[in-house]
N, C-alpha and C positions, 0 to 999 in steps of 0.2 A: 743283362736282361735276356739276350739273347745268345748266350753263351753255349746249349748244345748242337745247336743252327751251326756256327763258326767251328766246332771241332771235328778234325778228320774220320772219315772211317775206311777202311779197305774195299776196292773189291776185285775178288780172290787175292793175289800179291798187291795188286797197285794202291797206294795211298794218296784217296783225292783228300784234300786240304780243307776244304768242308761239306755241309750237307746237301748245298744248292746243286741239281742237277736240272741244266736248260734240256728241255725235251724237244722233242725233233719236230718238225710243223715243215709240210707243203711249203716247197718254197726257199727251203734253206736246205737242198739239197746240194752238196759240196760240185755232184755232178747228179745232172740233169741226164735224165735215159730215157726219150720220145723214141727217137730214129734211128739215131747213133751217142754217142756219150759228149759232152763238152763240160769244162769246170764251170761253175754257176761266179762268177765272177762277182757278182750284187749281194752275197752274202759274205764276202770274206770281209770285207770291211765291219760289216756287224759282227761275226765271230769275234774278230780281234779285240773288241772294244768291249765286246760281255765278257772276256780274260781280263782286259785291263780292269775291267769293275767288278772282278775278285769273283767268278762262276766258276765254281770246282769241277764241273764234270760236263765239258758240252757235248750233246748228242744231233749230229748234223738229221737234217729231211730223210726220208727213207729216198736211195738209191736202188735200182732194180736190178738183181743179178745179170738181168736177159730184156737189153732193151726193148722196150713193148712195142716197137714193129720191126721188123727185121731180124737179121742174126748177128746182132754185134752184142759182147758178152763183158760184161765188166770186168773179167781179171786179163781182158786184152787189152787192156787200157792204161799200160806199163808208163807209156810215156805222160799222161795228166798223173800219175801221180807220182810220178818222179820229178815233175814239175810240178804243177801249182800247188798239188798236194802237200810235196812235201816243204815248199815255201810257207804254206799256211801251218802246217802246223810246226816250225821253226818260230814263227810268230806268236802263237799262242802260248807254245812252249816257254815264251821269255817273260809271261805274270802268273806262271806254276799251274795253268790253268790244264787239265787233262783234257782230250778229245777221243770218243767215239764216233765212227763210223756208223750209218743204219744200214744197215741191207736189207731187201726184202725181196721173196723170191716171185712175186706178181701180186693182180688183184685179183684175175678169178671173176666171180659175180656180183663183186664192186668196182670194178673195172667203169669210169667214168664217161658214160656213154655224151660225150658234145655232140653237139651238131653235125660234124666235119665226120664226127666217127660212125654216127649213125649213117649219115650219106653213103659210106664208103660200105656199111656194113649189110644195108638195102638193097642193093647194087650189084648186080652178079655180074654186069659189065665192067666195073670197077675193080672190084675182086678180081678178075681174070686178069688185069690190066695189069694190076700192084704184085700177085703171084708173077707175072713175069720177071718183074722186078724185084724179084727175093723176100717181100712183104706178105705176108698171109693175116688180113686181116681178124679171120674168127678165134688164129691163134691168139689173140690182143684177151680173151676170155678161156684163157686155160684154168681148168678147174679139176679139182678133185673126182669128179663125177661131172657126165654129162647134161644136157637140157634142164639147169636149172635156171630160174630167173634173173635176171641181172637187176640189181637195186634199182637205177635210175630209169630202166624200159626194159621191164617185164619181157617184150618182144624177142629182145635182145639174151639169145641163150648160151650157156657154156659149152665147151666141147672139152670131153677126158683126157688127162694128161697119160703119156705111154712112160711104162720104165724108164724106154732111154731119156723122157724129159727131166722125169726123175734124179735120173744120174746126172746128166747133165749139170741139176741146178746144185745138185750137193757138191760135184768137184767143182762147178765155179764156188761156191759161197770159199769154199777153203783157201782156194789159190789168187781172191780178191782181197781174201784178207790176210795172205801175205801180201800182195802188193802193199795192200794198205800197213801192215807192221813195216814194212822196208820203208817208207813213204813216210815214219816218226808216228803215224796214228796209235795210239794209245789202247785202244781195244773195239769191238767189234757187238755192237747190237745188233740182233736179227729182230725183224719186223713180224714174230712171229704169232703167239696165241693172242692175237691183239685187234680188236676191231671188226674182225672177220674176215680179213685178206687171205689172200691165199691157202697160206700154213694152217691160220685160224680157220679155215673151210675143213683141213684134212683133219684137226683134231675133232669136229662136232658131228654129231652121227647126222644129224638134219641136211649138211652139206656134203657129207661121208659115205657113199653108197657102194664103196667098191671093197671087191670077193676077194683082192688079194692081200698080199701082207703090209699094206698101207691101209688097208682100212677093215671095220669091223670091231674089234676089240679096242678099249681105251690106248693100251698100247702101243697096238699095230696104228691107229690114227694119230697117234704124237712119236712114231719110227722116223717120219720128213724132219720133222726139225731135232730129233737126238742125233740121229744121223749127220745133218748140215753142224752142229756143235762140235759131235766128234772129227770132222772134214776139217772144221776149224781149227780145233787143236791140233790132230794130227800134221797140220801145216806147219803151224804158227807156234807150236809148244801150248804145253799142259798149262804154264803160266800165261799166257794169254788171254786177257779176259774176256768174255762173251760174258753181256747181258740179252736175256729175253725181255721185249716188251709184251704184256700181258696182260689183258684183259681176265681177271678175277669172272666174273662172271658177264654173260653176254646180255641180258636185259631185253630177249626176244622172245616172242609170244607169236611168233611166227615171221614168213619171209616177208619184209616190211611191215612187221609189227611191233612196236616196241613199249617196253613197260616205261611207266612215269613211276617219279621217287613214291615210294607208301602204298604203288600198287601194287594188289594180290593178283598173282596170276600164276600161271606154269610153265616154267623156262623150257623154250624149245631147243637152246640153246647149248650153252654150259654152265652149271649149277655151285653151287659153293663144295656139296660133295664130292664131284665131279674134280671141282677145280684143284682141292688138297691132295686129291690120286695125283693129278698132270704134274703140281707145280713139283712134286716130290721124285718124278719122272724124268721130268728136266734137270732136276737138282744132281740125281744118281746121273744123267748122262753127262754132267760137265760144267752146266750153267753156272754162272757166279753172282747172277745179282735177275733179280726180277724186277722190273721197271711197272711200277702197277695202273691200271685203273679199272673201267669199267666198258662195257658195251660191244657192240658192233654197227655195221652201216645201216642195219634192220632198226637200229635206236640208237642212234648216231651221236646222240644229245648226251650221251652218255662220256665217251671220247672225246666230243668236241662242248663242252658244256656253254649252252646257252645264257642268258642275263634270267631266265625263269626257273632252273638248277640253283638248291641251295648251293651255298659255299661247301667246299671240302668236299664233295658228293659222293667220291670213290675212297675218302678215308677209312671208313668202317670198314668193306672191305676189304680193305690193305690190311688193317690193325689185324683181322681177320687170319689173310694169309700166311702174315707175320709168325703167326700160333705153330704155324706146320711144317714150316721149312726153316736149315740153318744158315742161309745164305741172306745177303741184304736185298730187302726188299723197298722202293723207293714209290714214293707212292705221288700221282699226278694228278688234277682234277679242282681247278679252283684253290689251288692250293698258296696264293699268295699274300694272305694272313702269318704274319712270319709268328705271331704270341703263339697262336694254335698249333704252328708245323714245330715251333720248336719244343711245345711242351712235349707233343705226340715224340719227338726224337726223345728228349728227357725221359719222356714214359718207358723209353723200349717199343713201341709199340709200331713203330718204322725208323728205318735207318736213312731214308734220306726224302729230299723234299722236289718234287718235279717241279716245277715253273717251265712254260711257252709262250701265252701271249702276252704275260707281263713284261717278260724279257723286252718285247718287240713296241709295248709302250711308253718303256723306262728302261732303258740302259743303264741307270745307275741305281736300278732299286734294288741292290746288295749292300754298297757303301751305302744308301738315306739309313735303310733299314740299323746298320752297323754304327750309325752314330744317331740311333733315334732319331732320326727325321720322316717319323714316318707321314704326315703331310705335306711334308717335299713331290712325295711319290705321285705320279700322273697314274693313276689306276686304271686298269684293265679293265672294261667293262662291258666286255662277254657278247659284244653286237655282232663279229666274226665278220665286218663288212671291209676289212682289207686283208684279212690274213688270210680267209676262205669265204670269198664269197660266191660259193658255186651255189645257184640260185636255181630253184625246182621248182614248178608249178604245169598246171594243165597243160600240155602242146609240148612242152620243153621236159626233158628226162635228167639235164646240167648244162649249166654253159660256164664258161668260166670268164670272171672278168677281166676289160681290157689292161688293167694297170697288172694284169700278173697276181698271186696269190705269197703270203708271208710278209705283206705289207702292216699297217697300223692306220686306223680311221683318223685314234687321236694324233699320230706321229708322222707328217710326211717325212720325216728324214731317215725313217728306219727305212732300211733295205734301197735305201735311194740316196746315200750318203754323199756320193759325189755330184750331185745337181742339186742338194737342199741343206749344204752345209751355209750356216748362219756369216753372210761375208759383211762386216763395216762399211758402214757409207764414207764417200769421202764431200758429199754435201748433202749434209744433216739439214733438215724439211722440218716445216708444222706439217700435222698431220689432224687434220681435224678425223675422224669416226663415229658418223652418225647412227648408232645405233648399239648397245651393250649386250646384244649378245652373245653366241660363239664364234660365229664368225667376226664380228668387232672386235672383241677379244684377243683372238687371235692375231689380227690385223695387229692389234695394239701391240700387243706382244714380242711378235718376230720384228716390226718396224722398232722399238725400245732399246731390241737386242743387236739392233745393225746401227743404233745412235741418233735416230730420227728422233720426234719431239711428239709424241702422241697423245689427242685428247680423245677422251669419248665425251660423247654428249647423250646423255639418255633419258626420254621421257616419261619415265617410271621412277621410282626411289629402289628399284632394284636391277641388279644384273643379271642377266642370265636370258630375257626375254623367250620365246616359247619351249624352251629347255628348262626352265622351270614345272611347268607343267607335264613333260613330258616326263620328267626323272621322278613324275612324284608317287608312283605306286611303289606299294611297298618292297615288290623285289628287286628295288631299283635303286637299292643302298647303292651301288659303285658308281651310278649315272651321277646320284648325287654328293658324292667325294669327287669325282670329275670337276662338275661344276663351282667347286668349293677351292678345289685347286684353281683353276682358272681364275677367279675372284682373289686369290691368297697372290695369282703371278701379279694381276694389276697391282695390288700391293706393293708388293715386294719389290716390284720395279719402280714405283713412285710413277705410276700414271696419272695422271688427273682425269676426274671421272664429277661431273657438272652431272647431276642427278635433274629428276624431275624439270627438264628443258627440251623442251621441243623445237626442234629449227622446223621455219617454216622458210626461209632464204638462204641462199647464200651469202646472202649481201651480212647477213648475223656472224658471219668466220670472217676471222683472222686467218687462212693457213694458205700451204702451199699446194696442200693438196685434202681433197676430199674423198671420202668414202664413205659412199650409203650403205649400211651393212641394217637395215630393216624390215626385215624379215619378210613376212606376210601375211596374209590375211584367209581368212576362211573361205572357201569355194559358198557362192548364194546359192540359194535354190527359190524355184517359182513355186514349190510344190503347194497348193492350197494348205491352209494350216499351219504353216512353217513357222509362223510366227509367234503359234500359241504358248503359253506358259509352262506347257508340259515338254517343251521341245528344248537340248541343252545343245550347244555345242560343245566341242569334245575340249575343246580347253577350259570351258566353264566348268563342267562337269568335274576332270582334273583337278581343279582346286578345292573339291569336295568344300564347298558351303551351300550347296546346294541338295536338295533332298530328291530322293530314287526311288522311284515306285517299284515294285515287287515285278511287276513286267514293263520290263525294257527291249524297245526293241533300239540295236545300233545301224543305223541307216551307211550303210559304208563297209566292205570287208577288206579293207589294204590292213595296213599293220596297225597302226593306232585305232582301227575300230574293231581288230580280231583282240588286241592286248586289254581295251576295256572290256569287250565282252569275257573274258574269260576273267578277269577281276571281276565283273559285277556276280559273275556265275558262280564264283568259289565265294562268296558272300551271301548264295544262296537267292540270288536272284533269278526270277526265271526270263532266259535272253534268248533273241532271235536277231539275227543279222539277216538282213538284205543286204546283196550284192548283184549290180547290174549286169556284170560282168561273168565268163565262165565258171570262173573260178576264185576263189577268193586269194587273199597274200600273192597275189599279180606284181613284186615288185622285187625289180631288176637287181643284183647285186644283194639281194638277201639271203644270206645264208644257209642251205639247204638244215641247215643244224640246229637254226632257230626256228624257221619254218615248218618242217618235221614235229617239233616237241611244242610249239603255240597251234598245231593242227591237233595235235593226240589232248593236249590238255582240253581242248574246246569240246571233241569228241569227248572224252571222257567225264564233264563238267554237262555233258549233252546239252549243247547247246547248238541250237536250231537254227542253219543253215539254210538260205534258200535264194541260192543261185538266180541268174536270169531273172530277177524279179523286181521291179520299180515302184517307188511308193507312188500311188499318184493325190492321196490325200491325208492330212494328217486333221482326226476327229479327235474331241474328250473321250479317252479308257482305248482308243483304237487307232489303228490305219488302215487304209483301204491300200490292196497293193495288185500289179497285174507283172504274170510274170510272162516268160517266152510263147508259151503254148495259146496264150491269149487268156487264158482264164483270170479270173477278177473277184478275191476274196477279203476278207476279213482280219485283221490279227490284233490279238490283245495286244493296249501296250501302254500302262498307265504313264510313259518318259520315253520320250525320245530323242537319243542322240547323234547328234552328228556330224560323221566322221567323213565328209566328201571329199576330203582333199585341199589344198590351200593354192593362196594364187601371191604371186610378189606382188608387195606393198611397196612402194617408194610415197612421201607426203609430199613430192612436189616432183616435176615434171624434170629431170635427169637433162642436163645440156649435151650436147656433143663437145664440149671442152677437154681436153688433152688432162685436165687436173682433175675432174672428177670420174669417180670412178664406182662402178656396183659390185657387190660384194657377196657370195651366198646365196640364201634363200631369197634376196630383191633380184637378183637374177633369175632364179629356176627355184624351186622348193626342190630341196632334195632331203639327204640326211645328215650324220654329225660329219660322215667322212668327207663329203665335196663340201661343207660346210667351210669345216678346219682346214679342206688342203688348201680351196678356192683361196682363203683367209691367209694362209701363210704363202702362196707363190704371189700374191698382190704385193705382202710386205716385201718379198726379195727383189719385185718389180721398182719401186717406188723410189 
């Protein structure tokens, strides 16, 4: 069935073994380049295990030629990859699996402004400080052209790169990636027309303003990375492979402006005309494969595709550039529908198939896929809240979260292999689990897998608890194969699952141990009116049996009251959010990549916004609301929904006893990821 998926193809001399190529993700950077260089130690254990389960082609994090503060340069870095480098890929090397290198020669005006980095970049006492010490912070924003805006704080501007940085970055790319050929590495990605970084600044005329022979002409802006290609080969020999990652066209309507799928606008960008001049530019300078998708950090949503991105988003595309160039082009982008990538291979119409954050949910989704299992597979489902959850909203430009970035929401054991490997108990417990949710679930799960005796007990005739409602709009087909899989594990493991029971005691268990994993409850409100029949809450509302008047206002602008309103508004409803707060999508560890494209779709779907603003009564056909300024008006609204937030539920008052224990959302409300990790580090406890 899936027979052109499994067959090799080249690229230039090398023969990967099939069509799978793991694409590089934040995070799984072989070595990490803040300061100075160290190997990333937390992904080599994933590496090896996406070889063992048969990935033809992996493509490590991008590595930065010129670590982004200081002057330490990656091909001085002789000694990690004559060690752990060339250990790891000795490893990979022993289940046929090929590996590339990413390199990338900076960020430029993507350059990820945190906290620490703005402090430092505010700061002219700072600055003077760090200059002492070999650090030049505003070089951290080398760009093409100078005083352009930086993505994450506009404030925050570029400064011009000189020749000699130029030279500089083209004799390291070549003489890193001979370390890296000496070192068993297999070939060499440059990070280049891709997203907008760096390279991707010097080809677009938008971020291209300079008089010399880097800029101006199509050509002269794609000379930095023909040049770094030929550096490469000249190194490394003409056989050597170099892939470009590529971004086909950029999907900006200007600087932080980005286009949604179907929308008509005018690329500020790079254009598809545009893109068959470059991609055939590159091809003549050397390139051997083009690594495809879409986008920049201007529409970020594009590269990093969100759960409101159809599937496949950047295949057309691809199919696209396919037409114009003779070289393989691999195409990335929601692309883990193996019937679709492999017809599209079968078609001709791309030669190979990107996967990233499936990899990082399912390890083994090559083999499910290779012997039809495909409801084996734990599915990716596009929330970006462990692999990147660099989180942007009012006051905050990015922060990055505490667990580190290239993690999994559904999967704590990716990238944290050695502290969440599954160990056997040597005294197997009951386990009673009050509550079937995901976190129960869970619970039940990873406890089944180490030999314990787990029960759920749930007071409903189904599983899944407020995850049900949550997975159930309609672009939320993979939330609900997620939960579908969860239900198939209880299964599969022979859990016993006592439906429709409610414990109101403990004195009702049998077990050794307990756990409340039940969830929560709806935040009250006193607001006059609250109670009337035109008023839903947001989980009512979710199960759609209930009826929507044509104006709806959503009382709440966090994420479950931005994601209804932009469903009620593509439905052609007319929507108004209140939010008490600055700013709406205020929540921590959400992904700046879902964030971004549920901001543009609502703007776009125009839907009305109105910050600082409290309902203080809820009337028939209206609400009365007063916002910051004091003022105190009117607003249609024949439904209102609401979306204020939720508070843990427990049914009975929690002991202090060493045996029971809470779990999830009865602890704090959060989302799937502290959901599932909370759920699985309780079972390793127990």
């Amino acid at each position: 069935m899936y027979n052109e998926i499994f067959s090799p193809f080249k690229v230039g001399s090398l023969e990967i073994k099939n069509r799978f190529v793991l694409c590089a993700m934040e995070g799984t950077n072989i070595l990490e380049g803040l300061v100075g260089y160290k190997f990333n130690h937390k992904c080599k254990e994933f590496f090896i295990e996406r070889a063992k389960n048969d990935v033809g082609l992996i493509v490590c994090g991008m590595t930065p030629v010129k670590a982004f503060m200081g002057e330490k340069w990656l091909h001085q870095q002789e000694k990690i990859f004559n060690g752990s480098v060339k250990e790891l890929m000795e490893e990979v090397h022993k289940y046929g699996a090929k590996f590339f290198i990413q390199i990338g020669a900076g960020m430029g005006r993507v350059m990820v402004t945190v906290p620490m980095i703005e402090n430092l970049y505010f700061s002219k006492t700072k600055k003077r400080m760090l200059k002492l010490l070999g650090m030049d912070v505003d070089r951290m924003f080398l760009a093409p052209t100078k005083d352009m805006p930086n993505v994450w704080n506009p404030d925050v501007k570029t400064i011009e790169m000189t020749k000699k940085d130029i030279e500089n970055v083209i004799d390291s790319f070549g003489k890193s990636a001979l370390l890296a050929k000496n070192a068993g590495v297999d070939g060499v990605e440059i990070h280049a027309v891709h997203e907008g970084y760096l390279l991707d600044q010097f080809t677009m005329q938008i971020t291209n303003k300079r008089e010399d022979e880097y800029g101006g002409t199509l050509e002269n802006r794609a000379r930095l990375t023909c040049e770094i290609i030929k550096s490469i080969k000249d190194y490394c020999g003409q056989d050597f492979p170099v892939s470009v990652r590529y971004s086909v066209t950029s999907k900006m309507k200007g600087f932080n402006k980005g286009a949604l799928p179907g929308e008509i606008f005018k690329e500020a960008g790079r254009d598809r005309e545009e893109s068959i001049k470059l991609a055939r530019i590159l091809e003549k300078a050397g390139a051997d494969m083009l690594n495809a998708d879409n986008g920049s950090y201007d529409a970020w949503y594009w590269a990093h595709p969100p759960v409101y991105m159809p599937h496949e988003c950047n295949l057309e595309d691809s199919i696209f550039l396919k037409k114009h160039v003779n070289i393989p082009v691999v195409c990335a982008g929601r692309m883990e529908n193996a019937f679709v990538a492999n017809k599209a291979i079968k078609n001709g119409d791309i030669d190979g198939v990107g996967i990233a954050r499936q990899f990082l949910t399912d390890g083994e989704y090559i083999p499910k896929v290779k012997e039809g299992r495909i409801k084996d597979i734990r599915p990716c489902i596009a929330c970006h809240n462990g692999c990147f959850a660099v989180y942007r909203y009012k006051g905050l430009s990015g922060d990055l979260p505490e667990f580190g970035l290239g993690r999994c929401a559904l999967n704590p054991y990716t990238m944290d292999e050695e502290n969440h490997r599954i160990i056997p108990t040597e005294t197997p417990k009951k386990i009673a689990i009050i509550g079937g949710g995901i976190a129960g679930m869970e619970v039940a799960r990873v406890a089944k897998l180490r030999g314990h005796m787990p029960e759920i007990y749930e007071k409903t005739d189904e599983l899944g608890g407020v995850f049900i409602q949550a997975a159930a709009p309609k672009y939320k087909g993979k939330d609900r194969m997620f939960l579908q899989w969860c239900k198939n594990q209880m299964k599969d493991l022979d859990i016993p699952i006592h439906f429709n029971t409610e414990i109101k005691s403990y004195d009702e268990l049998d077990a050794d141990e307990v756990v409340l994993a039940t969830g929560t409850k709806p935040r009250k409100l006193n607001t006059p009116g609250v109670d009337s029949n035109q008023v839903l809450e947001a989980v009512e509302y979710l199960n759609y049996d209930k009826e929507v008047g044509d104006n709806v206002l959503v009382l709440g602008g966090g994420l479950t009251g931005c994601e209804i309103a932009y469903e009620l508004a593509e439905a052609g409803k007319k929507v108004v959010i209140t939010e008490i707060q600055d700013d709406i999508l205020k929540v921590k560890n959400l992904s700046a990549a879902n964030s971004n494209m549920l901001r543009d779709l609502l703007n776009y779907h125009k839907v009305d916004i109105q910050l600082e603003t409290q309902v203080t009564k809820i009337e028939k056909g209206q609400v009365e609301v007063k916002n910051s300024k004091g003022e105190e008006y009117s607003i249609k609204a024949d439904t209102v929904i609401l979306c204020c937030g939720y508070t843990p539920y427990t049914p009975f008052e929690p002991t202090l006893a060493k045996n029971i224990h809470l779990v999830g959302d009865a602890v704090k409300p959060g989302n799937l990821l502290t959901a599932i990790w909370a759920g699985y580090e309780l079972a390793m406890k127990l």
